[in-house]
C-alpha positions as CSV (number, residue, x, y, z in Angstrom):
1,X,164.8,71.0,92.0
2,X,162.3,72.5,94.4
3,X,161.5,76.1,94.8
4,X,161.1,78.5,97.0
5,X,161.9,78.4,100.5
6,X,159.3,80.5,102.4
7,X,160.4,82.2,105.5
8,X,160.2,80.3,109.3
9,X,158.2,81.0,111.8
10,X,158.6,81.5,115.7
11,X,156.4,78.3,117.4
12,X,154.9,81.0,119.7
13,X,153.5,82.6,116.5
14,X,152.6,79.3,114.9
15,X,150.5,78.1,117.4
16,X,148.5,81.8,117.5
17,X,147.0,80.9,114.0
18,X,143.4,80.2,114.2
19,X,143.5,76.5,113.4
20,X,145.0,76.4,116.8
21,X,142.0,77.9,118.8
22,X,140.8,74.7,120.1
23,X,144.1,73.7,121.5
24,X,144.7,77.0,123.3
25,X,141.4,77.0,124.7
26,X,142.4,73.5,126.4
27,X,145.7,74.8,127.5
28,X,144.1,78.1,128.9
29,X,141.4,76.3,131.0
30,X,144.1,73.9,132.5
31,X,147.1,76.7,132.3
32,X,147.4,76.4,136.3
33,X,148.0,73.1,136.0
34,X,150.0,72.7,132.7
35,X,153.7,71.9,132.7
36,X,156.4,70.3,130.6
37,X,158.6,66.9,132.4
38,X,161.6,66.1,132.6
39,X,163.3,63.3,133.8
40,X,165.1,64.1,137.2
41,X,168.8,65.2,137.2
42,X,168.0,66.4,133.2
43,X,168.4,70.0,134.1
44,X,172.1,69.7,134.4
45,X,173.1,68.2,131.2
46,X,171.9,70.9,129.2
47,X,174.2,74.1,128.2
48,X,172.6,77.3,128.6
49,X,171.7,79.3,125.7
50,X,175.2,81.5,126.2
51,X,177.1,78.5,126.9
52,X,176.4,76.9,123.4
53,X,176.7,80.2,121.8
54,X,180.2,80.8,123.0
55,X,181.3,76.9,122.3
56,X,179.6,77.1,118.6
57,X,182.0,79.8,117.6
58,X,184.9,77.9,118.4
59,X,183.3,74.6,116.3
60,X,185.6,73.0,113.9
61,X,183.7,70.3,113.1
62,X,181.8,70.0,109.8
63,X,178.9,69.0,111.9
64,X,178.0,68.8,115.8
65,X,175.2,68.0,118.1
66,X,174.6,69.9,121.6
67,X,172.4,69.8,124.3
68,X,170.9,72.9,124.8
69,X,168.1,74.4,127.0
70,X,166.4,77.3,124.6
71,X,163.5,79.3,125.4
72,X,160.4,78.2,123.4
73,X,160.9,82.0,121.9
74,X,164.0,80.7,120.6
75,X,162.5,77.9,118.1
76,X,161.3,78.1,114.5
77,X,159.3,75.9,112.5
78,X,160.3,76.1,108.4
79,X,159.3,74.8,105.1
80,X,159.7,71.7,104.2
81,X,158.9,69.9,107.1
82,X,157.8,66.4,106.8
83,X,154.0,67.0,108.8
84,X,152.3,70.0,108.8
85,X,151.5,70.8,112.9
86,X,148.4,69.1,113.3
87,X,146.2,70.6,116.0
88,X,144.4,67.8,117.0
89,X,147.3,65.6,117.6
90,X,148.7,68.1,120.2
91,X,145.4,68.1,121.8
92,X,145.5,64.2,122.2
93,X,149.0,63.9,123.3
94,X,148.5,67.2,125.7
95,X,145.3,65.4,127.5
96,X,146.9,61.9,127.2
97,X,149.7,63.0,129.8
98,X,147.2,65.1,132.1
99,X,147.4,68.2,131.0
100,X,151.1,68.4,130.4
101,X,154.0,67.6,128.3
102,X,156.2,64.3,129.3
103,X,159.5,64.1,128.1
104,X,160.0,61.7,131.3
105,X,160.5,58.4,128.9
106,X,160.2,60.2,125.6
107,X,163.0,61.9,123.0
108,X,164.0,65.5,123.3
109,X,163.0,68.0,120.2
110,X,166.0,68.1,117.8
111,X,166.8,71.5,115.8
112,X,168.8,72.8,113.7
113,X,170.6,75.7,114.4
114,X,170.9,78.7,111.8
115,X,173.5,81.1,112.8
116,X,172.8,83.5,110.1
117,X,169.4,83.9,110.7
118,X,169.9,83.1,114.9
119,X,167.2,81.0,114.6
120,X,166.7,77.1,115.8
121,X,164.4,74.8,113.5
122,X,162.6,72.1,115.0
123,X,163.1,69.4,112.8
124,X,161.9,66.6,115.3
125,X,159.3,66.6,117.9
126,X,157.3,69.1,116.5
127,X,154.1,68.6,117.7
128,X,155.0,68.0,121.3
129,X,157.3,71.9,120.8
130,X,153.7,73.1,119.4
131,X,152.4,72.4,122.6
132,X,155.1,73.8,124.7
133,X,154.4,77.1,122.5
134,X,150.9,77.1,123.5
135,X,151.7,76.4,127.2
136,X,154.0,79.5,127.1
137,X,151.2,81.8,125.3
138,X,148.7,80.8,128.2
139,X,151.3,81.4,131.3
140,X,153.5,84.2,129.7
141,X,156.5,82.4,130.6
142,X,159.1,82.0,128.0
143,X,159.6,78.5,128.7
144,X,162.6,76.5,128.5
145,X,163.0,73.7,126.3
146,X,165.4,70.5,126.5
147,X,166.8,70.1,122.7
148,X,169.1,68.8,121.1
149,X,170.8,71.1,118.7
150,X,172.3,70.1,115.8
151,X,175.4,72.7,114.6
152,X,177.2,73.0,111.1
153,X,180.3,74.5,110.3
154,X,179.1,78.1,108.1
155,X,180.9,76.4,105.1
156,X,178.4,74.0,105.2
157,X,175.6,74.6,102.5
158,X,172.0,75.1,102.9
159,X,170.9,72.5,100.4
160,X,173.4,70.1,102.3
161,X,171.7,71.3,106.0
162,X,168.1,70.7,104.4
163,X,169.6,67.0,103.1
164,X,170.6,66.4,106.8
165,X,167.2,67.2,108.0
166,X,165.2,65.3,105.9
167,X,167.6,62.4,107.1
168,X,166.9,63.2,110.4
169,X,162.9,63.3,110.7
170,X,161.9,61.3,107.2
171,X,163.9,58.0,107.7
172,X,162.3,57.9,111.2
173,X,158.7,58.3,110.6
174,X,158.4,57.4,106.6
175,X,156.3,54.3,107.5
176,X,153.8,56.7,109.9
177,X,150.5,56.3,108.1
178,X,149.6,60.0,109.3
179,X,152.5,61.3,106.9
180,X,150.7,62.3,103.6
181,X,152.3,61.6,100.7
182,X,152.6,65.1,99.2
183,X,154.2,66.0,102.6
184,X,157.1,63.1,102.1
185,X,157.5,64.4,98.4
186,X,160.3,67.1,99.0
187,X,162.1,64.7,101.5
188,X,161.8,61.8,99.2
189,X,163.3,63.8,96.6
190,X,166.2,65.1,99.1
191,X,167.4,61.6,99.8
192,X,167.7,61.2,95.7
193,X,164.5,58.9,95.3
194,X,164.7,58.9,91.6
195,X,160.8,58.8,90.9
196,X,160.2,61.2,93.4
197,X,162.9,63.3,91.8
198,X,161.3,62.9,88.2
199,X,157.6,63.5,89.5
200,X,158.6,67.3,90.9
201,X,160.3,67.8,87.8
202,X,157.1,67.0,86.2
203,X,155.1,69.2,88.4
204,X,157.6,72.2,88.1
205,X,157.7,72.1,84.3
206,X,153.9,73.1,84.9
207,X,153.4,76.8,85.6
208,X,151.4,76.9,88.7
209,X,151.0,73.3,89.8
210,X,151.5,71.9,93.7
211,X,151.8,68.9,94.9
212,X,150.7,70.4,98.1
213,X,147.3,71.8,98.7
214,X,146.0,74.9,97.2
215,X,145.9,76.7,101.0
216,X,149.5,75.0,102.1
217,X,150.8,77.9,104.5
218,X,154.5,76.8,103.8
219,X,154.0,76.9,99.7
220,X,156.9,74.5,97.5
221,X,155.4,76.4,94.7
222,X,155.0,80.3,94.5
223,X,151.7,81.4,93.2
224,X,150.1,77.9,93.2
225,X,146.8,77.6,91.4
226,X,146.1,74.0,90.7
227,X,146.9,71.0,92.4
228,X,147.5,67.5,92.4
229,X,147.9,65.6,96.0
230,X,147.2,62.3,95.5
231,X,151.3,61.7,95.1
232,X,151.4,58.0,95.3
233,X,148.8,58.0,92.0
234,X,150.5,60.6,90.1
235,X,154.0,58.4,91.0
236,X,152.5,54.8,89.2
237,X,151.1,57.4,86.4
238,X,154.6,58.4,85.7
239,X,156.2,55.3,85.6
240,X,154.0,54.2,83.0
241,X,154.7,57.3,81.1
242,X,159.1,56.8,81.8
243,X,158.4,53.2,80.5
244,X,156.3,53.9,77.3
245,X,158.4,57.0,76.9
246,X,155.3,59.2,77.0
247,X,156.2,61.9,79.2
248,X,155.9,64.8,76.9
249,X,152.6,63.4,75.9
250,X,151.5,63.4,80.2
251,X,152.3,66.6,80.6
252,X,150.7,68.0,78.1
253,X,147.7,66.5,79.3
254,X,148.1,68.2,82.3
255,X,148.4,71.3,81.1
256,X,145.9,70.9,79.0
257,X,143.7,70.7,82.1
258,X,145.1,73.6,83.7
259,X,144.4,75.9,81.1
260,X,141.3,74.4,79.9
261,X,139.1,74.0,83.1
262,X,136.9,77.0,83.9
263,X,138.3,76.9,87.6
264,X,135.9,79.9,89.0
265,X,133.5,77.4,88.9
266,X,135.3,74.7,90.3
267,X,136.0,73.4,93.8
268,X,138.2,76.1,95.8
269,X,140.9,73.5,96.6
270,X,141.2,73.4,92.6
271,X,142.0,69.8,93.1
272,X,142.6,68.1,89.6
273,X,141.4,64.7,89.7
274,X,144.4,62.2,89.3
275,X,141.5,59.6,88.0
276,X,140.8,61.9,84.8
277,X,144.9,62.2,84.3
278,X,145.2,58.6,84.4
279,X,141.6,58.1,82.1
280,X,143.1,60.2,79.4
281,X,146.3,58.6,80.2
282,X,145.1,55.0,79.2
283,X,143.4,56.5,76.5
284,X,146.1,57.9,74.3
285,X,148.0,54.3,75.0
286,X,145.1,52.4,74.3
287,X,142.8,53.7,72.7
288,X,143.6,56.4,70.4
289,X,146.1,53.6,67.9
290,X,142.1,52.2,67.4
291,X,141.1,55.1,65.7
292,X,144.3,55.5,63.5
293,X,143.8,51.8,62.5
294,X,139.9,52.9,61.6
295,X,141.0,55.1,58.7
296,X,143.6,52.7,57.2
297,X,146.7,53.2,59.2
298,X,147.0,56.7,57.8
299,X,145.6,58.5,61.2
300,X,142.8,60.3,62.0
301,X,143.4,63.9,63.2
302,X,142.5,63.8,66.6
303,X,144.0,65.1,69.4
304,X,143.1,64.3,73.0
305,X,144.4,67.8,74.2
306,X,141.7,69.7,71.5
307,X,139.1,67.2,73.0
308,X,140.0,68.4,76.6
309,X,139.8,71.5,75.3
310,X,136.4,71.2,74.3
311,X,134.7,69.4,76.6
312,X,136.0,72.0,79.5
313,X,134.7,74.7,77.3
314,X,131.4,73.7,78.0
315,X,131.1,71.3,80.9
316,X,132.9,71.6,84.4
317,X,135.8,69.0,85.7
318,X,133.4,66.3,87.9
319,X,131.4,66.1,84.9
320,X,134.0,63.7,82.3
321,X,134.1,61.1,85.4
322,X,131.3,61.8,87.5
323,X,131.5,60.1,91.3
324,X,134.7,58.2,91.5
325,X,134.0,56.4,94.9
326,X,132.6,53.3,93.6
327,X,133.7,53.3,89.8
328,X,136.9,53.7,90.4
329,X,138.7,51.0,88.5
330,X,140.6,52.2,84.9
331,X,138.5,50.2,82.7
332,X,135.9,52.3,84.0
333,X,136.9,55.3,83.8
334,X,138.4,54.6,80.4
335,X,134.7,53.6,78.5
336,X,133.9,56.7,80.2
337,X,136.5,59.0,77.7
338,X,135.4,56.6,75.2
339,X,131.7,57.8,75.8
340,X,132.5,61.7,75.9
341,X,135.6,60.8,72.6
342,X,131.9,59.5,70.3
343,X,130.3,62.7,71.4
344,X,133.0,65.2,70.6
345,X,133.5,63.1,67.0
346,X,130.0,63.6,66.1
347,X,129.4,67.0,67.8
348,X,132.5,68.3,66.8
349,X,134.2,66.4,64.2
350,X,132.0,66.2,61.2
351,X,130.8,62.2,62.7
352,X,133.8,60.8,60.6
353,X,132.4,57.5,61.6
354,X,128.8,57.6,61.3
355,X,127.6,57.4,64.4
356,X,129.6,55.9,67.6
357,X,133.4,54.6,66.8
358,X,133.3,53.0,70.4
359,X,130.7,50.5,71.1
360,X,130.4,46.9,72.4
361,X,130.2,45.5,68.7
362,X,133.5,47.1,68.5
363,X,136.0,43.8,69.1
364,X,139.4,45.6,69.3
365,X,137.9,48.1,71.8
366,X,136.5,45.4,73.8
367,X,139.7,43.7,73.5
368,X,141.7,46.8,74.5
369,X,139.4,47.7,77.7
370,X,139.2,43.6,78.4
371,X,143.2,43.8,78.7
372,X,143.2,47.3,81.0
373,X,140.5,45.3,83.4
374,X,142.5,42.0,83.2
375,X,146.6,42.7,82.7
376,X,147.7,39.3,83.8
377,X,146.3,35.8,82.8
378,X,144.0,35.5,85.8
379,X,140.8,36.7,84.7
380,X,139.2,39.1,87.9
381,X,136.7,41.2,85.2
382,X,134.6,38.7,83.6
383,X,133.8,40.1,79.7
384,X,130.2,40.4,80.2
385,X,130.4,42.8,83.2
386,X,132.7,44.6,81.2
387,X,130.3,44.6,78.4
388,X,127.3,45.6,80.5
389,X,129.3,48.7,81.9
390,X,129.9,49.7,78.1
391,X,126.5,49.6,77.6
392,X,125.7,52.0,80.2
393,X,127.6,54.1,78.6
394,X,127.4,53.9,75.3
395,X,125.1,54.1,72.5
């Protein structure tokens, strides 16, 4: 399950953070002229503040909605959200309607009410309440917002609220391309996706390892060191691992990499490259059984995790792959761990082989890399390109 819950914040305080100095500067300069819309007649469907307060404490229902003007001091944002509050997006929406904010023929934010805490979570709308914060800072107002507030009984639980939310804001905006996919993760994993479920169990049996980035201010994981983002990769990784029944073997890999890479030298996002997970991946499927069939059947003693372990010792991560954006394809990347597997045998390993064990004379290995770069009948790698590649790489 996921982990911590990291405390919320007031949007007035959010939108003080420093990533936010561009849009406050806009809202300062225009402050006289900055306002939030409503439609007309709006005003007097809302409950005040006091009026929902008094009707929420005689709730019976397991769950109700309200509609509630709450001052902008009033609202939270939280963990778990599906979008981190992106500053630029307020900018364009906030200079799109003229300096203001239009709820004219637009939804109202949604939040979810805490009573323990007395707090209200925006769980919809949160970019357009970010701006609403940041008109407020500028004027000194505590303006009032038009919500919709969603109650629960206190009986209800948190981890049933946080279900509810996810329903709320994930459904909806799931096929936004702006949604990253380590963002979606938690929400996927509330509605029961059963990948998504299996991939933060994956990540969690890993001490120290996000799916989020390294500087995420609303951490999943407490004391995160490395990370993985690329979601969507690390999900088709996985399911090849569930179908050969080589999860053990994946994680291991990646914690191999964790405690193997010198990461004082490395980027400080300590980003670990889901192309060099998947390389040794294919290699271990693919690659290694070659090596076993080399000395009879009766296996050679190698291990993928000691070569990791080596080759980090001396070299640094971008190294084992180099530049990914144009060789990007498996087959690629996987006669590149062939390359660096020679050199560790013959450095390392006594040169059990007598010279290179992975070469283009070597049929099974062309076979095995011809099937990565071609996995269905139609042929889209012709053998000699996959043959010149090896012997860029190879001696």
């Amino acid at each position: 399950m996921l982990s911590s819950i990291a405390p919320a914040i007031k949007a007035v305080e959010l939108v003080k953070q420093q990533r936010f100095n561009a849009l406050n500067s806009l809202v300062i300069d225009n402050a006289d002229t900055a306002r939030v819309k409503y439609p007309e007649g709006f005003n007097s469907c809302f409950l005040s503040l006091e009026d929902f307060e008094d009707r929420y404490s005689n709730q019976e229902e397991r769950k109700k909605t309200y509609t509630v003007k709450l001052p902008i001091s009033k609202i939270y944002y939280k963990q778990g959200q599906v979008r981190m509050v992106r500053p630029e997006y307020c900018i364009e929406n906030f200079q799109l309607f003229n300096n203001s904010v239009d709820f004219c023929e637009s939804e109202n934010p949604v939040v979810f009410y805490d009573e323990n805490a007395d707090e209200f979570h925006v769980v919809k709308k949160q970019h357009t309440t970010a701006q609403i914060a940041a008109i407020s800072n500028a004027t000194g107002q505590d303006i009032e917002v038009m919500t919709r507030v969603v109650a629960f009984n206190p009986n209800v639980s948190v981890q049933d609220r946080s279900l509810e939310a996810s329903k709320v804001f994930f459904k909806e905006i799931k096929g936004i391309n702006t949604t990253k996919d380590w963002e979606a993760l938690p929400h996927e994993v509330a509605l029961g996706e059963s990948l998504s479920v299996s991939l933060v169990n994956l990540y969690e049996s890993i001490l120290n390892l996000t799916w989020q980035p390294i500087n995420y201010p609303f951490p999943s994981v407490k004391n995160p060191k490395y990370s993985i983002t690329k979601v969507a990769q690390m999900k088709k990784i996985l399911s090849y691992a569930i179908n050969d029944d080589e999860v053990d073997n994946l994680k291991d890999i990646i914690q191999t990499i964790c405690n193997s890479v010198n990461w004082e030298d490395e980027k400080p996002s300590r980003e670990i490259s889901v192309y060099l997970i998947r390389a040794f991946y294919n290699f271990e499927k693919r690659l290694h059984p070659l090596i076993d069939d080399a000395m009879g059947g009766i296996g050679f003693p190698f291990d993928i995790c000691e070569h990791i372990e080596n080759y980090f010792s001396i070299f640094d991560m971008f190294s084992y792959l180099g530049s990914t954006s144009s060789d990007k394809k498996p087959w690629m990347h996987l006669i590149k761990v062939a390359s660096h597997v020679n050199e560790y045998l013959i450095r390392e390993r006594g040169n059990p082989f007598k010279g290179s064990f992975f070469h283009v004379k070597n049929k099974q290995f062309v076979k095995a890399i011809n099937e990565l770069a071609n996995p269905t009948s139609k042929i889209s790698v012709d053998e000699k390109e996959i043959k010149a590649y090896m012997n860029l790489y190879l001696r």
